[in-house]
C-alpha positions as CSV (number, residue, x, y, z in Angstrom):
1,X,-62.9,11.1,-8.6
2,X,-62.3,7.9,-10.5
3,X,-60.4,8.0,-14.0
4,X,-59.9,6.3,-16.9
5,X,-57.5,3.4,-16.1
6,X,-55.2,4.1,-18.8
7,X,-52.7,1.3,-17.9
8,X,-55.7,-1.6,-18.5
9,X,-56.9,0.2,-21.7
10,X,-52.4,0.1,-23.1
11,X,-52.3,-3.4,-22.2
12,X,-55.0,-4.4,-23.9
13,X,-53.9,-2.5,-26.6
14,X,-50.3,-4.6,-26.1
15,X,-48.5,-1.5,-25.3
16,X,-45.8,-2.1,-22.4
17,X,-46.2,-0.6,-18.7
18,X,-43.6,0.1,-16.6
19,X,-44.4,-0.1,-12.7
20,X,-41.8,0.3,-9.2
21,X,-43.2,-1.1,-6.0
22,X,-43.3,1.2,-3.4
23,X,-42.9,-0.1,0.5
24,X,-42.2,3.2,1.9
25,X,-45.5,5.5,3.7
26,X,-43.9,8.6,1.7
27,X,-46.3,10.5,-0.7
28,X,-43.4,12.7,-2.5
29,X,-42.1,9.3,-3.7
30,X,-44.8,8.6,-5.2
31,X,-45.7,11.9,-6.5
32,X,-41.8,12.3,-7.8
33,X,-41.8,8.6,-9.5
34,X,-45.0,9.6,-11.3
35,X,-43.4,12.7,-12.7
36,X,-40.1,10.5,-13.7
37,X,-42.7,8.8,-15.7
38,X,-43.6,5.5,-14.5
39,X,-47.0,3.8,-15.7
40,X,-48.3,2.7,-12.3
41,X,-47.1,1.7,-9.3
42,X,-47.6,-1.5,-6.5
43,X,-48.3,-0.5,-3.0
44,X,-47.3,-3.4,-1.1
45,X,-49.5,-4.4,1.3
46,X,-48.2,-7.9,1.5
47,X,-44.6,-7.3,2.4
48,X,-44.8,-3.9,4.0
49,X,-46.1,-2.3,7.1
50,X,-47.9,0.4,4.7
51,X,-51.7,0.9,6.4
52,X,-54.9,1.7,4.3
53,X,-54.7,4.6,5.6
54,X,-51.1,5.7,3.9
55,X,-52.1,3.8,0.8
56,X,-54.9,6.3,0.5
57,X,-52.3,9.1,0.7
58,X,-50.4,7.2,-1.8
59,X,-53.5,6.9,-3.7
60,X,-54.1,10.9,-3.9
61,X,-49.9,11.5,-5.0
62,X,-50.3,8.7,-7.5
63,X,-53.4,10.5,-8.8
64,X,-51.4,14.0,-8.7
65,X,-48.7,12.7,-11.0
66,X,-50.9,10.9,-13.0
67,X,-49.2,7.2,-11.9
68,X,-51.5,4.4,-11.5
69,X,-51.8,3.4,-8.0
70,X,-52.5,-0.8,-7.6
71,X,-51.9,-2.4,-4.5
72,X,-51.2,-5.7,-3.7
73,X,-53.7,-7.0,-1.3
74,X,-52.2,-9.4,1.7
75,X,-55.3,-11.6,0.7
76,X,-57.9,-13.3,-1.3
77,X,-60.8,-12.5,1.1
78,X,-63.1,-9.4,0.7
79,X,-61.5,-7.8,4.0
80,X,-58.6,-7.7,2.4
81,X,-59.8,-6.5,-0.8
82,X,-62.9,-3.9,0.1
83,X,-61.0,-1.1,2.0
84,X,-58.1,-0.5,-0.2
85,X,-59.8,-0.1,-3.2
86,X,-62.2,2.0,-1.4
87,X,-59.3,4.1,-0.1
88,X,-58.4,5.0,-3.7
89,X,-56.6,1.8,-5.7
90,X,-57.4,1.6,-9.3
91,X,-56.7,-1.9,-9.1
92,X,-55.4,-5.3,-7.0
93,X,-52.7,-7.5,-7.6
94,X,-53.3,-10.7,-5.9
95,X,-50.1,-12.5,-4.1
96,X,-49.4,-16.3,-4.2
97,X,-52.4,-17.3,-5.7
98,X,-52.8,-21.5,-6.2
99,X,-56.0,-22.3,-7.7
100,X,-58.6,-21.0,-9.8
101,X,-61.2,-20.7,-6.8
102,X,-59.2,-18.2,-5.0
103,X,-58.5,-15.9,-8.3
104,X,-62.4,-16.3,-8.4
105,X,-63.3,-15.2,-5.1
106,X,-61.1,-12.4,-4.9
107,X,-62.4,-11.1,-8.7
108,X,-65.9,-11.4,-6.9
109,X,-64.9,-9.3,-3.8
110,X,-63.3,-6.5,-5.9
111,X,-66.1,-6.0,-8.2
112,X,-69.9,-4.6,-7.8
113,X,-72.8,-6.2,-8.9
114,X,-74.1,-7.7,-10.9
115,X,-70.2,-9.0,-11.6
116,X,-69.7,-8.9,-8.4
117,X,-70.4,-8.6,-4.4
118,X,-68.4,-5.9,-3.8
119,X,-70.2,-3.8,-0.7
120,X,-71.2,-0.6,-1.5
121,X,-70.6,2.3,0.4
122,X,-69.5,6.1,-0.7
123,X,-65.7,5.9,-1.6
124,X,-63.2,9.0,-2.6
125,X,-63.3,7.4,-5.7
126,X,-67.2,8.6,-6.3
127,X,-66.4,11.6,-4.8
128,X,-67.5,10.3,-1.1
129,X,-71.1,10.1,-2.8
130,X,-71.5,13.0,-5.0
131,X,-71.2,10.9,-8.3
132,X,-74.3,9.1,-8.9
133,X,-74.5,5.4,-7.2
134,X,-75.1,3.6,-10.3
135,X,-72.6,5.8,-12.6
136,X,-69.7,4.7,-10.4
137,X,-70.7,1.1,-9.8
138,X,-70.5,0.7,-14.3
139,X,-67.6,3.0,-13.8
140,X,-65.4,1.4,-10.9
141,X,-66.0,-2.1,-12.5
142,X,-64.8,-1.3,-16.1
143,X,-61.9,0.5,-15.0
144,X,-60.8,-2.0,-12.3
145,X,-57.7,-3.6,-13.3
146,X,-56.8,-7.6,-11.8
147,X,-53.9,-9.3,-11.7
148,X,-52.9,-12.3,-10.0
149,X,-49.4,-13.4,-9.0
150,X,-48.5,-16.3,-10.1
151,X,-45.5,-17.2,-8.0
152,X,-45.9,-21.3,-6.5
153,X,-46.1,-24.5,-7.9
154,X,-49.8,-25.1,-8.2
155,X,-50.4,-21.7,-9.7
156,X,-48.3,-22.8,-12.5
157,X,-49.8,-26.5,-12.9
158,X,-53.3,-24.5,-13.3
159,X,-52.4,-21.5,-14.9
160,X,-54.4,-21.9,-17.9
161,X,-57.9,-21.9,-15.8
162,X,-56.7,-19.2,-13.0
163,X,-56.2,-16.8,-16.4
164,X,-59.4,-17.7,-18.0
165,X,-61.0,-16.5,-15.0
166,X,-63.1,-13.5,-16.4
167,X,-61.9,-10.4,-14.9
168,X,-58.5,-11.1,-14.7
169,X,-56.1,-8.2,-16.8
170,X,-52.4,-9.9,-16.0
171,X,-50.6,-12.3,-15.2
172,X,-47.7,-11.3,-13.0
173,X,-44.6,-13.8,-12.5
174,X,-43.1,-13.8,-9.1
175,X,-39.4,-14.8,-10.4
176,X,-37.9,-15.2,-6.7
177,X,-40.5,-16.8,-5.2
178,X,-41.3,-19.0,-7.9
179,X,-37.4,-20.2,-8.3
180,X,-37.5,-20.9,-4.9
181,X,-40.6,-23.2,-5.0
182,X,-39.1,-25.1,-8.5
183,X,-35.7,-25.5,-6.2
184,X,-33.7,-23.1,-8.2
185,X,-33.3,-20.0,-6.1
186,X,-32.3,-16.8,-7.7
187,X,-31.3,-18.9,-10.9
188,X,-34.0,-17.1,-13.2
189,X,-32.3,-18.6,-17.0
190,X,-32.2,-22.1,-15.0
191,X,-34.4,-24.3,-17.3
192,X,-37.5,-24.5,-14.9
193,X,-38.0,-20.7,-14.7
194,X,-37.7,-20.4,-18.6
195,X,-40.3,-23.1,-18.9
196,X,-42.0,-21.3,-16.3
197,X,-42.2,-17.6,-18.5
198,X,-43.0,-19.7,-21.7
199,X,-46.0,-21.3,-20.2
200,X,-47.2,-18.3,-18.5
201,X,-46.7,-16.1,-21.4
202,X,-48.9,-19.3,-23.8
203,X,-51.7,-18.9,-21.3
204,X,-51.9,-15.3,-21.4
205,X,-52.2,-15.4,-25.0
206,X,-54.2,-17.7,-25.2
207,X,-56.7,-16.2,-23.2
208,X,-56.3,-12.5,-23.8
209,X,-54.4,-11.9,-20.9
210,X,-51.2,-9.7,-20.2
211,X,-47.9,-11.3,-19.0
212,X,-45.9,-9.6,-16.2
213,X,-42.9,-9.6,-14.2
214,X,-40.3,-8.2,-12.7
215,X,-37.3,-6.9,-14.0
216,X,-33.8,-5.8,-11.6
217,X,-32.1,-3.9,-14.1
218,X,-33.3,-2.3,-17.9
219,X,-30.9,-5.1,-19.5
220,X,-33.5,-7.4,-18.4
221,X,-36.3,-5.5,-20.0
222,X,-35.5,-6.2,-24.2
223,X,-35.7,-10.2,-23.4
224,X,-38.5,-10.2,-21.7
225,X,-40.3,-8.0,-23.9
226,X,-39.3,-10.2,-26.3
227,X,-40.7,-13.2,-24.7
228,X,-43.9,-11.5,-24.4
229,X,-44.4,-9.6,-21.1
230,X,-46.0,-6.4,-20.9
231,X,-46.4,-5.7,-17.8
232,X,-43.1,-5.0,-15.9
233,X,-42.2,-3.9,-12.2
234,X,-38.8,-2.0,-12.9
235,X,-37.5,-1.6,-9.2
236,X,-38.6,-0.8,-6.3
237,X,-38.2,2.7,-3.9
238,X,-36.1,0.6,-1.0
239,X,-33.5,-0.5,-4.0
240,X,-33.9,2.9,-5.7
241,X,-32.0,4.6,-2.2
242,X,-29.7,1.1,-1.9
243,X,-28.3,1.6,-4.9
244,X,-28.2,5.1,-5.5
245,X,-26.5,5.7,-1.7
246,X,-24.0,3.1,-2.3
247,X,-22.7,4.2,-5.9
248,X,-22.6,7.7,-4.6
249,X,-21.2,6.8,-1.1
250,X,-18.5,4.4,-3.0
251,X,-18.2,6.9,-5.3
252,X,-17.1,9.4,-2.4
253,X,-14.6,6.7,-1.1
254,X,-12.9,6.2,-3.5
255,X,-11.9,10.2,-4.0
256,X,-10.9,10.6,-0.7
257,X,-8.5,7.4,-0.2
């Protein structure tokens, strides 16, 4: 049944979240992340083959361990919008957004009337229609968290009208794509990406919007707290196994040389 999106209610309260993003179809990762204590996590359905079907079974683990399941949509467009939240997302994060009509079309999709055209059908979130039609529909939209990546060029140049879209929660900066669009690949203290975060971070508060990004490593979390983000994607389940099978395999090396 649907819950309380705790993660919207601590960001608007300006506590910090911390989210992974998950690529792999494998429920005990979620379920075992969730225990570790992350805030919520991003199913990737822009960069991964995960199906609405798995992202359901995400959805359920997520719920288990009390972890907030959002998934990145592959699209603006109600198609791409409808069935995963109707599989069991507590909210969408919207990929390489440019303008303020897209962030507005996809805030319609996801939400029901009147603030929206969502369709309606009988989703695991209302219980597959044992809570009451009207209860969810107040319900769903009030808990539905938004956020838009902002990750390109244009997104930046009109950032101030895509977050004063109503409906949007956060503002997430894509670092690597966005470095690659200014020209500056992977150089995220270049100049341009700091302009970038300071801009991003002044429209949010301006408009009563959370910043986001992503962080590699918790050194890069105390700065960009500092600069204002809230909202931060610490790692990611491929990197978790990278990482952790290199230092141990190194590790392991090393001792028998």
């Amino acid at each position: 049944m649907l819950k309380v999106n705790v993660v919207k209610q601590k960001i608007a309260a300006g506590e910090v979240q911390f989210g992974y993003l998950q690529a792999m179809p494998e429920a005990g990762i979620t379920e075992l992340l969730g225990h570790v204590g992350y805030d919520f996590v991003m199913l990737d359905g822009e960069h991964s083959p995960l199906l609405p079907a798995q992202m359901e079974n995400l959805s359920r683990a997520a719920e288990v361990s009390g972890i907030c399941p959002i998934v990145r949509v592959p699209g603006c467009h109600s198609q791409d919008i409808c069935r995963l939240l109707d599989a069991g997302a507590a909210g969408i994060i919207l990929p390489n957004v440019r303008s303020r009509a897209e962030v507005e079309e996809a805030v319609n999709a996801a939400r029901y009337l009147p603030a929206g055209t969502r369709g309606l059908s009988m989703p695991r979130q209302a219980g597959f229609g044992s809570m009451p039609m009207p209860e969810f529909v107040a319900y769903a939209n009030q808990n539905l968290l938004i956020t838009v990546q902002v990750e390109t060029p244009e997104a930046l140049a009109d950032i101030d009208n895509i977050v004063a879209v109503d409906g949007v929660d956060v503002a997430l900066l894509g670092p690597l794509d966005m470095s690659a669009a200014l020209g500056v690949l992977g150089q995220f203290d270049h100049p341009k990406m700091v302009d970038a975060r300071q801009r991003i971070v002044a429209a949010c508060e301006k408009n009563g919007v959370t910043a986001g990004t992503f962080a590699l490593s918790a050194e890069q979390v105390e700065p960009l707290i500092a600069q204002g983000f809230r909202f931060i994607l610490l790692g990611a389940d491929l990197m978790f196994l990278r990482q952790s099978g290199s230092q141990i395999l190194a590790a392991a090396r090393a001792l028998g040389q």
